[in-house]
C-alpha positions as CSV (number, residue, x, y, z in Angstrom):
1,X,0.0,0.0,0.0
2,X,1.5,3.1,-1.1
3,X,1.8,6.7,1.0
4,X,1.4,10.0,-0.7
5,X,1.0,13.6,0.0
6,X,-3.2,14.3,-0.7
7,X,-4.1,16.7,-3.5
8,X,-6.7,19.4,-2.8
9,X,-8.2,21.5,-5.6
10,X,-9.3,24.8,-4.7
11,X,-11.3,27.1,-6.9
12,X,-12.9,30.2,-5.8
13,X,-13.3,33.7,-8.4
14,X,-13.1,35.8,-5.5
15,X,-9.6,36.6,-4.5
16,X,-10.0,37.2,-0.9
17,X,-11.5,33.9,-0.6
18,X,-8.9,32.4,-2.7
19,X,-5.8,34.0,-0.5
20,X,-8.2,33.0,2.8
21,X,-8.3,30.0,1.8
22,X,-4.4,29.1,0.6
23,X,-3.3,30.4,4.0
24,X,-6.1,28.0,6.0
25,X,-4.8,25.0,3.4
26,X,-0.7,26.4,3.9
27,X,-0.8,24.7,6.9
28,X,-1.4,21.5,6.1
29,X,0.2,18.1,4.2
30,X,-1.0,18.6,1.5
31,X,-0.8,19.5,-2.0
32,X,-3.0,22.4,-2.5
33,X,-3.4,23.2,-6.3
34,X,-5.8,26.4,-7.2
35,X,-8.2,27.5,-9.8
36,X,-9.9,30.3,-10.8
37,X,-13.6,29.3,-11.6
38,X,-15.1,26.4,-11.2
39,X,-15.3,25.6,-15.0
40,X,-11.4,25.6,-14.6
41,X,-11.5,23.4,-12.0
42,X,-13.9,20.9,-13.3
43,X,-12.0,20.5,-16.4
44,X,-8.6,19.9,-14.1
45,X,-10.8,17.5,-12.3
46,X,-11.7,15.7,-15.8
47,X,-8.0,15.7,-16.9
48,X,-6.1,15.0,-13.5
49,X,-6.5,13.4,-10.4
50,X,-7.3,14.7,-7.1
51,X,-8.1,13.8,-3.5
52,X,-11.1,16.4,-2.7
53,X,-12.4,19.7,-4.7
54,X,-12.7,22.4,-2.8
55,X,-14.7,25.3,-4.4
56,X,-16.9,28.1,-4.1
57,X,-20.0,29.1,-6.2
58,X,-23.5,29.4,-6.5
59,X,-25.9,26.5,-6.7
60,X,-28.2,28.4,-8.7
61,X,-26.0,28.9,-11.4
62,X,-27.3,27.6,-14.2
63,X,-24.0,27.4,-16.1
64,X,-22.7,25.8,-12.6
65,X,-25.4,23.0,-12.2
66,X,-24.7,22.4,-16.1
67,X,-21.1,22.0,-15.2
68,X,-21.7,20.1,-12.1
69,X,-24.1,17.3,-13.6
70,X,-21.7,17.0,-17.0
71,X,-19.1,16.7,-14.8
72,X,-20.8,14.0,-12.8
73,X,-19.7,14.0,-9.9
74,X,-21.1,10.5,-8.4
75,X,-18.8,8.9,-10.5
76,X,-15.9,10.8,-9.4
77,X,-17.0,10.4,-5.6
78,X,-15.0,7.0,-5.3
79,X,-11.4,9.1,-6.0
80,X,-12.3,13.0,-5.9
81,X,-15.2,14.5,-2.5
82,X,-16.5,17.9,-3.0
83,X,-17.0,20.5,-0.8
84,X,-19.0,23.3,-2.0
85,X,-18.9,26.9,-0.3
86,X,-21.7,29.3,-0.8
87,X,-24.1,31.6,0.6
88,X,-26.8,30.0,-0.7
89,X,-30.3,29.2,1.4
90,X,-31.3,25.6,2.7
91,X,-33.4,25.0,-0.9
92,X,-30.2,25.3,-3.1
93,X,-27.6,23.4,-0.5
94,X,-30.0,20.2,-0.6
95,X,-30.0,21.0,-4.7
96,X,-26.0,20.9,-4.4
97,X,-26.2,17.9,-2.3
98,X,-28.8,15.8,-4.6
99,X,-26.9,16.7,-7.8
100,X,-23.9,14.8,-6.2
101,X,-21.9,17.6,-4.0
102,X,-20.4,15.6,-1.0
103,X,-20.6,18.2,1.3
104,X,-21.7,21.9,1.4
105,X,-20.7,24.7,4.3
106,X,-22.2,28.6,3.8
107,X,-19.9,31.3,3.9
108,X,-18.6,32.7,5.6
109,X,-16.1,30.4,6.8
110,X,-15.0,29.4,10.2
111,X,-11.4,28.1,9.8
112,X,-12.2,25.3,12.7
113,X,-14.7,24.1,10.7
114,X,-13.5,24.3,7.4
115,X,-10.0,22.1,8.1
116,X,-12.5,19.7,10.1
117,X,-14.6,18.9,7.2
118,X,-11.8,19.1,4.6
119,X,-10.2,16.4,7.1
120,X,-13.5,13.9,7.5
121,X,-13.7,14.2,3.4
122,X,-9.8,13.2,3.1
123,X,-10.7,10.2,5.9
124,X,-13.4,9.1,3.5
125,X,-11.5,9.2,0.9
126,X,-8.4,7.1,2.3
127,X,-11.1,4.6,3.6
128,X,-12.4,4.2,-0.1
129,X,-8.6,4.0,-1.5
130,X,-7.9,1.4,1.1
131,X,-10.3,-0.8,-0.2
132,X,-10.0,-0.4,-3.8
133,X,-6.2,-1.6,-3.2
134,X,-7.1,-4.4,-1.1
135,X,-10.0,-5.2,-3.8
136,X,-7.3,-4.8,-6.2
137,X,-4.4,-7.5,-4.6
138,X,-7.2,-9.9,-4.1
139,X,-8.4,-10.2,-7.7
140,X,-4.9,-10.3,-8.5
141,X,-4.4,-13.2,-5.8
142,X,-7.4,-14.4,-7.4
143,X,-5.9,-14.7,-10.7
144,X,-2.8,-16.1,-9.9
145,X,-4.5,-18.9,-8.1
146,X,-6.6,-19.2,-11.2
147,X,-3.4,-19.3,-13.9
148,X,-2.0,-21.8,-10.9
149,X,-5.0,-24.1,-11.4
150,X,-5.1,-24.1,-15.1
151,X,-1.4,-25.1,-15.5
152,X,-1.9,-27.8,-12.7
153,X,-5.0,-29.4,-14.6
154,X,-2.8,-30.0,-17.2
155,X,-0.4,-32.1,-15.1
156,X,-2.9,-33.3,-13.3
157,X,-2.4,-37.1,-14.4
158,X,1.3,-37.2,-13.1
159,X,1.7,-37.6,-9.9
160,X,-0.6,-38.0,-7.1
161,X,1.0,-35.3,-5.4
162,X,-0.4,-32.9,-7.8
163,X,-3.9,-34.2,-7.8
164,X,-3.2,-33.5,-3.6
165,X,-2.1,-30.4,-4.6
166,X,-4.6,-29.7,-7.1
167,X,-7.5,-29.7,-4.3
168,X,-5.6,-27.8,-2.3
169,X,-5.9,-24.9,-5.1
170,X,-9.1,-25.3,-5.7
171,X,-10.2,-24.4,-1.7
172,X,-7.9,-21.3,-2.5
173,X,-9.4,-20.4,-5.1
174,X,-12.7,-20.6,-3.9
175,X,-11.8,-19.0,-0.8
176,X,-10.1,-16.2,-2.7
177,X,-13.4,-15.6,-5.0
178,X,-15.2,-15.8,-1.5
179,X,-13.1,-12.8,-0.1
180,X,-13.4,-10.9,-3.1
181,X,-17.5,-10.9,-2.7
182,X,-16.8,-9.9,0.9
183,X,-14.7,-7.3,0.0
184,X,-17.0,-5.9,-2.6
185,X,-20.0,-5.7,-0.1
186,X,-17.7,-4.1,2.0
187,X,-17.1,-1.2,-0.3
188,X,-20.9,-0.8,-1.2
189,X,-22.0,-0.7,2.3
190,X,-19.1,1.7,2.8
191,X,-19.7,3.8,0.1
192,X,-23.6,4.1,1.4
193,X,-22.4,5.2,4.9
194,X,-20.2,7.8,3.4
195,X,-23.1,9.8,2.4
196,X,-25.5,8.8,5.0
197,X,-25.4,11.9,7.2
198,X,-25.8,14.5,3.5
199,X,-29.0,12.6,3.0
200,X,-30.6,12.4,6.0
201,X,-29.6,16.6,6.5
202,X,-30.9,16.6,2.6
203,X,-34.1,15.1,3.6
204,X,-34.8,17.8,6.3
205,X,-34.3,20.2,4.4
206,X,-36.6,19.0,1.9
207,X,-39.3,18.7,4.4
208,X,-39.0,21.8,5.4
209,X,-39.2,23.6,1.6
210,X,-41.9,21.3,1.3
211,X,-44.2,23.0,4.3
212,X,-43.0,26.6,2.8
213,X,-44.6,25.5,-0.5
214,X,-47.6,24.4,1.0
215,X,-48.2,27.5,3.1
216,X,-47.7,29.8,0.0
217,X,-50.5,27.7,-1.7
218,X,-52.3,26.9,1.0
219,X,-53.3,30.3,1.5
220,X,-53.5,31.9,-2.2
221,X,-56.5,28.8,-2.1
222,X,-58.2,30.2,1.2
223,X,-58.2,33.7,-0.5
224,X,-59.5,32.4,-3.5
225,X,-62.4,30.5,-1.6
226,X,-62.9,33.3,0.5
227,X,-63.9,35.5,-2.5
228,X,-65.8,32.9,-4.2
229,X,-68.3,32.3,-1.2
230,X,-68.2,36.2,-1.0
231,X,-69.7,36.8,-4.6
232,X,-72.3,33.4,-4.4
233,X,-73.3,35.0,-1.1
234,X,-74.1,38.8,-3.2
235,X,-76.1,36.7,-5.8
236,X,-78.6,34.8,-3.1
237,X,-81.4,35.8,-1.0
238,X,-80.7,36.7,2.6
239,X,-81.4,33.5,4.9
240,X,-83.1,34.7,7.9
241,X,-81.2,35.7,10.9
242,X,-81.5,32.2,13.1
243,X,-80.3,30.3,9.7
244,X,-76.7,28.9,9.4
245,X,-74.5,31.3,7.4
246,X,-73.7,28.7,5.3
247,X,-77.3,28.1,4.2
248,X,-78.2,29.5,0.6
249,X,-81.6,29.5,-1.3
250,X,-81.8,29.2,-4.5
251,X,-83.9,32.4,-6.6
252,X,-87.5,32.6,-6.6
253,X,-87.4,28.6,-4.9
254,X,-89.4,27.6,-1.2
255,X,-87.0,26.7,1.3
256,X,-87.6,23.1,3.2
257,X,-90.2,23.2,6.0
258,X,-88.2,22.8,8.8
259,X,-84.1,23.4,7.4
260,X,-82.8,24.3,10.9
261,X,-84.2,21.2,12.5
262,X,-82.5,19.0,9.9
263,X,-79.1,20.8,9.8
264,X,-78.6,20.8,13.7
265,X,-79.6,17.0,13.7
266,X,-77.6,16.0,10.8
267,X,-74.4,18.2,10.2
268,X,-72.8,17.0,13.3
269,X,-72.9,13.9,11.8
270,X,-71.2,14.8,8.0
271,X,-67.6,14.6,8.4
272,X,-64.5,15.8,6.5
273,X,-62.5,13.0,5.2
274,X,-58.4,13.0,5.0
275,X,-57.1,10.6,2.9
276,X,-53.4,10.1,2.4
277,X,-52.4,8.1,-0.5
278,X,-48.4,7.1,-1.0
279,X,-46.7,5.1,-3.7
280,X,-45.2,1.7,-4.0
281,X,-43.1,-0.4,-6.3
282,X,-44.6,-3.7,-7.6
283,X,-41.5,-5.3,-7.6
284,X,-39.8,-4.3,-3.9
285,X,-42.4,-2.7,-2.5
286,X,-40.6,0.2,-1.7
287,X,-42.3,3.5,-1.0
288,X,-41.6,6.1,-3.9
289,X,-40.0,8.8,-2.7
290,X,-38.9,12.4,-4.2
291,X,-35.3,12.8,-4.6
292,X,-35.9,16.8,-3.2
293,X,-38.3,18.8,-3.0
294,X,-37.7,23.3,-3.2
295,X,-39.6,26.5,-3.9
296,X,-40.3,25.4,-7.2
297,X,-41.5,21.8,-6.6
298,X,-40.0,18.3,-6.6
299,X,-36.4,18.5,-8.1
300,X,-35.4,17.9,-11.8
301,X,-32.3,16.4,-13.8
302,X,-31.1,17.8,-16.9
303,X,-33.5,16.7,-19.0
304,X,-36.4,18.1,-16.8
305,X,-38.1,15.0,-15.4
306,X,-38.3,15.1,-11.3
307,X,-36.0,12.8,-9.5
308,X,-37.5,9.9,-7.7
309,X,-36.2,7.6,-5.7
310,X,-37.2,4.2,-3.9
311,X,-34.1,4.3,-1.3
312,X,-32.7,6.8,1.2
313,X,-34.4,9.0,3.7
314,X,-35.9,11.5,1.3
315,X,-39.8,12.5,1.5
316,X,-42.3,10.3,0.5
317,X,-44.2,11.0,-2.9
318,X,-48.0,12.0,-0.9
319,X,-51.0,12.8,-2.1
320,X,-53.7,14.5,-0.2
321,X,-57.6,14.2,-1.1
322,X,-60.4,15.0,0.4
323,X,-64.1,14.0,0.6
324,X,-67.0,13.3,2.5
325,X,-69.2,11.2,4.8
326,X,-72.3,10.3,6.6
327,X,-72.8,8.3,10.1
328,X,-75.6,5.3,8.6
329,X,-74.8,2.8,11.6
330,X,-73.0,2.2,14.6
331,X,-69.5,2.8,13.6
332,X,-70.3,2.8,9.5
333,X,-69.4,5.8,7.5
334,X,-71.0,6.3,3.9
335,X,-68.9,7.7,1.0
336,X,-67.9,7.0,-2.3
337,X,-65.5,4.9,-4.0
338,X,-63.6,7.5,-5.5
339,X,-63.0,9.5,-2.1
340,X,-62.3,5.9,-0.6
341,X,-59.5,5.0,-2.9
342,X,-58.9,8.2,-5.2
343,X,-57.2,6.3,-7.7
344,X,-60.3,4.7,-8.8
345,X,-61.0,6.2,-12.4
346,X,-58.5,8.7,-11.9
347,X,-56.5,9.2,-15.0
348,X,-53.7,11.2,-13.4
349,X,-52.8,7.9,-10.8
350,X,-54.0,5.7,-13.7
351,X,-50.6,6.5,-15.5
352,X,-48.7,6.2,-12.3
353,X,-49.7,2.6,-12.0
354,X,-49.1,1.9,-15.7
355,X,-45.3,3.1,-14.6
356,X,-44.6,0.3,-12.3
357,X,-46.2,2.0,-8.8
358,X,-49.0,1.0,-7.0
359,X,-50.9,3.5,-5.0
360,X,-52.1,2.7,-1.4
361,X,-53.8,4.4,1.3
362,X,-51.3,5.7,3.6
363,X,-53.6,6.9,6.3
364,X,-57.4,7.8,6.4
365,X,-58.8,10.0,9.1
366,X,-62.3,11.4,9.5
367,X,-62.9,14.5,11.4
368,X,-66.5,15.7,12.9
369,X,-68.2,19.0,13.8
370,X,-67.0,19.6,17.3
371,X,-64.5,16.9,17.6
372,X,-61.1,18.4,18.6
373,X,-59.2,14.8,16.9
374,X,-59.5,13.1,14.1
375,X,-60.8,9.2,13.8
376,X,-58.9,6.5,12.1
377,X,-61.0,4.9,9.6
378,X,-60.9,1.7,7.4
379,X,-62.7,0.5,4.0
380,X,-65.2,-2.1,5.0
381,X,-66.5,-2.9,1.9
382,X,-66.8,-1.5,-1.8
383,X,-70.1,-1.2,-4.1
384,X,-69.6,-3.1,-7.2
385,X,-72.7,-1.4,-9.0
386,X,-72.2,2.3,-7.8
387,X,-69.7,5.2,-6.8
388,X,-70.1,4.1,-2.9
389,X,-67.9,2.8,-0.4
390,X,-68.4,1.9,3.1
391,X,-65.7,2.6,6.1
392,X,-65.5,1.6,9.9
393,X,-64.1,3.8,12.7
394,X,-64.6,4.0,16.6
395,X,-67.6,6.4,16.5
396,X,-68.9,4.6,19.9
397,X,-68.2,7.7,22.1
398,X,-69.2,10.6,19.5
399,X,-73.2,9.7,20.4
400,X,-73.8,11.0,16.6
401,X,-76.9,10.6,15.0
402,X,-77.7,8.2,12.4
403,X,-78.7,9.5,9.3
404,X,-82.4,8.2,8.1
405,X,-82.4,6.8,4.2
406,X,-85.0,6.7,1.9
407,X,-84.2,4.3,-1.0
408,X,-87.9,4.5,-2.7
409,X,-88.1,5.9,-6.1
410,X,-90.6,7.8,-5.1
411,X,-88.5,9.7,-2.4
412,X,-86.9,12.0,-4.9
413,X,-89.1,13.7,-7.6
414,X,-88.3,15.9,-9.6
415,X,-88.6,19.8,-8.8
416,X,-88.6,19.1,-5.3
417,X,-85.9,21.1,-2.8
418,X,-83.3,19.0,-1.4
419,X,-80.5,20.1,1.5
420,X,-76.5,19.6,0.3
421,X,-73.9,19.0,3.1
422,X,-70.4,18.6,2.7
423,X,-67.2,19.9,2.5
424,X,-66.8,21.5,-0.9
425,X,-63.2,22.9,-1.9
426,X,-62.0,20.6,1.1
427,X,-59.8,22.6,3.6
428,X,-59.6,25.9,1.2
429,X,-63.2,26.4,2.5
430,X,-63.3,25.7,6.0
431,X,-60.3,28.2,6.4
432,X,-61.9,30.7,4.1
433,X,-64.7,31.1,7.0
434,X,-62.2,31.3,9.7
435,X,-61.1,35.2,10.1
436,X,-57.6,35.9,8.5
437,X,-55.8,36.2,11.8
438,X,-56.7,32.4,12.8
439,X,-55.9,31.3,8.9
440,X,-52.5,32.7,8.9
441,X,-51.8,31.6,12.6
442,X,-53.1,28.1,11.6
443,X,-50.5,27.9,8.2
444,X,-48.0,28.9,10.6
445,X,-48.4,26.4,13.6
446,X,-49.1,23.6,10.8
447,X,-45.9,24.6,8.5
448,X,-48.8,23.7,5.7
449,X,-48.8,20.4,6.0
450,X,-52.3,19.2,5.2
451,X,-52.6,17.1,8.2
452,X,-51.3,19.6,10.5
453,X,-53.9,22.0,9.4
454,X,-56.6,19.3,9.4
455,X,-55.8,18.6,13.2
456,X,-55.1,22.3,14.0
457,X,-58.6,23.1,12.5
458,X,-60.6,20.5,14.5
459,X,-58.5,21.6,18.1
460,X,-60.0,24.7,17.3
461,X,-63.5,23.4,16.5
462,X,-63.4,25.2,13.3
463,X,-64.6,21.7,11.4
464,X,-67.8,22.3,9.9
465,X,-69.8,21.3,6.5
466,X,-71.6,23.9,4.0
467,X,-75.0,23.3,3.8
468,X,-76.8,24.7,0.3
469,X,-80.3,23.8,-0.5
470,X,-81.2,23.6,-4.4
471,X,-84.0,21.5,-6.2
472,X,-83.6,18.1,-7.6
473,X,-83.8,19.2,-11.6
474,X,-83.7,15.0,-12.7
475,X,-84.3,11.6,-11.4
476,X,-82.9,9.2,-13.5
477,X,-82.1,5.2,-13.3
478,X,-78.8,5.8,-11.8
479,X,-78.2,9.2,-11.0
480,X,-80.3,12.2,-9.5
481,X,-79.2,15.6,-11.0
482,X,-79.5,18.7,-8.7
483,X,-78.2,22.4,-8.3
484,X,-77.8,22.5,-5.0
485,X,-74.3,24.4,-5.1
486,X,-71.6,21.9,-3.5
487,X,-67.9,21.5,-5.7
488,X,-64.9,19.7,-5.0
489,X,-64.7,17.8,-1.7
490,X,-68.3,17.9,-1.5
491,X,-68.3,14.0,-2.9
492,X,-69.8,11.9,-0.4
493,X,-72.1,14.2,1.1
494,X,-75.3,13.1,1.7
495,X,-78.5,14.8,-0.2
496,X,-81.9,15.1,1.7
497,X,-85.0,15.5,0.6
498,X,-88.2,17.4,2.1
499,X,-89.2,15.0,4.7
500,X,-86.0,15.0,6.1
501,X,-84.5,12.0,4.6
502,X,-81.1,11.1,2.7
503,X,-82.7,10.2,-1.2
504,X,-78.9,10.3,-2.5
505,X,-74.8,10.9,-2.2
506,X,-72.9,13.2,-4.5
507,X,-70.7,11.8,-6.5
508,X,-69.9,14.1,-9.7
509,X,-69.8,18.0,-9.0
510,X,-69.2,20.8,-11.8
511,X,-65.3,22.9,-10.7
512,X,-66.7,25.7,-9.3
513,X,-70.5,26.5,-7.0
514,X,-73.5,25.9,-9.2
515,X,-74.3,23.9,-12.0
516,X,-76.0,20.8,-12.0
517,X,-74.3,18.1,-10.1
518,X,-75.0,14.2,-9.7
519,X,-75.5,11.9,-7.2
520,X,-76.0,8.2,-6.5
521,X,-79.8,7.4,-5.5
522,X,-79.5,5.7,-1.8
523,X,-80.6,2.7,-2.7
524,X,-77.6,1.4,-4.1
525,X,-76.6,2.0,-0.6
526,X,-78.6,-0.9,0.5
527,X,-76.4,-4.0,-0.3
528,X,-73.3,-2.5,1.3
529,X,-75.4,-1.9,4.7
530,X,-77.2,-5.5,4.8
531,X,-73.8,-7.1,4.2
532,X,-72.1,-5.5,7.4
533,X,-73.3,-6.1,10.9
């Protein structure tokens, strides 16, 4: 095993830097070569051979990143670590990291720090050298052994000696190949530890951009569903003053007999459904994750496609959807199919399966009017003729009331009213009625993770559905069409009639409030209740 002096390559444009840095490096035994740019020094790196690259620039360089990936730097890891200087924010340094940077430290420098990560880079870099070399003298052992053998089988027949001596080789051979497979697990499972402590400090960092993203849209959604419910409210009748604000009648149309009665018996029992939905491989079963995540969204390679991954410690690829239900038995929840498993006739997660990924439902939570924590829930059972699905959660201690159904044709006819309840626009519009100081105090405490919010929302009591009355306009075999004004996140919501009873469950709503929208008569309902206890 040889012994040399280490070569460092430092490259910095700006000349104080470059002088602070020779003197920091003067010290040392090393060989300290400098550049002037880092195209200069990436083209040194390309041509020569060095230790650890040292250099200072911006990550968001686009003529950097360029040079960076070309450069490509994960192949040079096993003889050349690179530590990257800058004064870039958390965002770029995970960038830096997931493009292949070894190591990043902001500027400006402290010395102490500096020569102690230059130092850990060079140990990691010995430790790799080491076991190339000793990779390198066994498969030369190894093929010694195997020239050995070879010129022994043809003598073979001599003497019994060599037949002794022949067996003899062949354990040492086999032992040989044996070491060399050790050898090389060695050097992968090393070369996964050297990087272990940039990923997992990559991964929080991701997390983190990831909350700042969803705040920003978070709340450009609540101000958009604010002013949406603002101009539906300008264009409907005034509700009288003991009526829910979220009530809202329909032009020149009768309300229901008795809407307060039905709202304060059934809205506490409409809930607000979470579901969580991550990816796996078909082959490993790994969970998909993103390879990182900034201000701009999941991050992209050259060619523009994001960066997935199904190892490290990196985020999860998540979806969040939202839907929701009614209480029709003892622990039994009512929905639909689609909010149950949203990849069900979804195009979007369609293509995703087609890819090799299978989506599954991470977590589903259910959350009720004046309930300060969610409830786990669980699919009991699917429809196979209609968009419905039932679920099962501990709803023992909520003492909720059941909702009444009414599964006769003759329970929905056509031009009667009919009450909508549900959560339309999902979280957007339960925020959107919540004043601005509790919206932005909410994002904040959250950090915009959907969950967060969700819980923060129902500590708060803040949980709530719309109710919109409208008219049934059709009643057809398999769908009732009504304009009661519900929109996305309103699927699952139960739709009652004038006598008080649930005739149908959204399923299809227009983007937007109003429009004619579709549900699911009730009595398709009927085989998914008699089948459960």
């Amino acid at each position: 095993m040889t012994s040399r002096r280490e070569k460092i390559l430092v490259a910095a444009s700006d000349l104080p830097l470059r002088l602070q840095l020779h003197d920091l490096l003067s010290g040392t035994d090393h060989d300290v070569i400098h550049a002037e740019s880092h195209l200069e020094a990436f083209q040194l790196l390309r041509n020569g051979s060095f230790d650890l690259l040292l250099l200072s620039a911006d990550p968001c360089d686009a003529v950097f990143s360029s040079a960076l990936v070309e450069t490509n730097p994960a192949a040079l890891s096993a003889r050349t670590r690179i530590i990257l200087l800058c004064t870039a924010g958390a965002a770029d340094r995970a960038r830096a990291l997931d493009l292949g940077v070894n190591d990043v430290l902001s500027l400006p420098l402290d010395s102490t720090e500096l020569l102690a990560r230059v130092r850990a880079q060079l140990r990691t870099r010995h430790e790799i050298n080491t076991i190339e070399e000793k990779m390198l003298i066994a498969e030369e052992s190894r093929e010694v052994a195997q020239t050995a053998f070879q010129a022994l089988a043809v003598t073979e027949k001599m003497t019994r000696d060599a037949f002794n001596l022949e067996r003899a080789l062949k354990i040492g051979v086999g032992a040989l190949f044996a070491l060399a497979l050790v050898v090389g697990g060695i050097f992968l499972l090393f070369s996964r530890r050297a990087d272990k402590e940039s990923r997992r400090a990559y991964s929080v960092i991701a997390q983190l951009e990831r909350g700042v993203q969803s705040q920003q849209k978070l709340l450009s959604a609540t101000q958009k569903a604010r002013e949406e419910m603002l101009a539906n409210d300008s264009d409907q009748p005034k509700m009288p003053s003991g009526e829910p604000k979220t009530m809202a009648a329909r032009s020149n149309s009768p309300m229901l007999e008795a809407p307060e009665s039905v709202i304060r018996s059934y809205a506490p029992s409409v809930c607000l459904i979470h579901v969580s939905v991550g990816m796996l491989d078909k082959n490993s079963g790994q969970s998909l994750r993103y390879g990182g995540i900034g201000p701009d969204g999941p991050y992209k390679d050259s060619e523009g496609n994001i960066v997935y991954t199904l190892e490290g410690r990196g985020p999860e690829v998540r979806e969040d959807f939202f839907g929701t239900g009614f209480i029709v038995g003892s622990d039994r929840i009512l929905t639909n199919h689609h909010v149950a498993q949203p990849w069900w006739e979804n195009e979007e997660l369609t293509s995703v399966m087609q890819q090799g990924l299978k989506p599954v439902v991470a977590t589903m939570t259910v959350y009720f009017p004046e309930l300060t924590n969610g409830v786990h829930a669980e699919i009991v059972e699917i429809s196979k003729d209609a968009d419905l699905a039932l679920l099962t959660a501990n709803l023992s201690a909520l003492k909720r009331a059941t909702l009444k159904l009414d599964p006769r044709k003759e329970a929905a006819v056509s031009g009667q009213p009919l009450i909508s309840l549900g959560y339309a626009t999902g979280l957007s519009a339960i925020l959107a009625r919540a004043s601005d100081d509790a919206v932005q105090d909410i994002v904040k405490v959250s950090g915009g993770d959907p969950k967060g919010v969700i819980d923060e929302l129902a500590r708060r009591k803040l949980i709530r559905p719309l109710v919109t009355q409208g008219h049934i306009g059709d009643v057809l075999a398999d769908r009732l069409v009504y304009d009661a004004q519900t929109t996305s996140g309103g699927s699952g919501g139960p739709l009652i009639n004038q006598e008080g009873q649930v005739v149908g469950v959204t399923y299809a709503v227009v983007r937007g409030f109003g429009g004619s929208n579709f549900g699911v008569p009730i009595r398709y309902a009927e085989p998914l209740l008699k089948s459960t206890p």
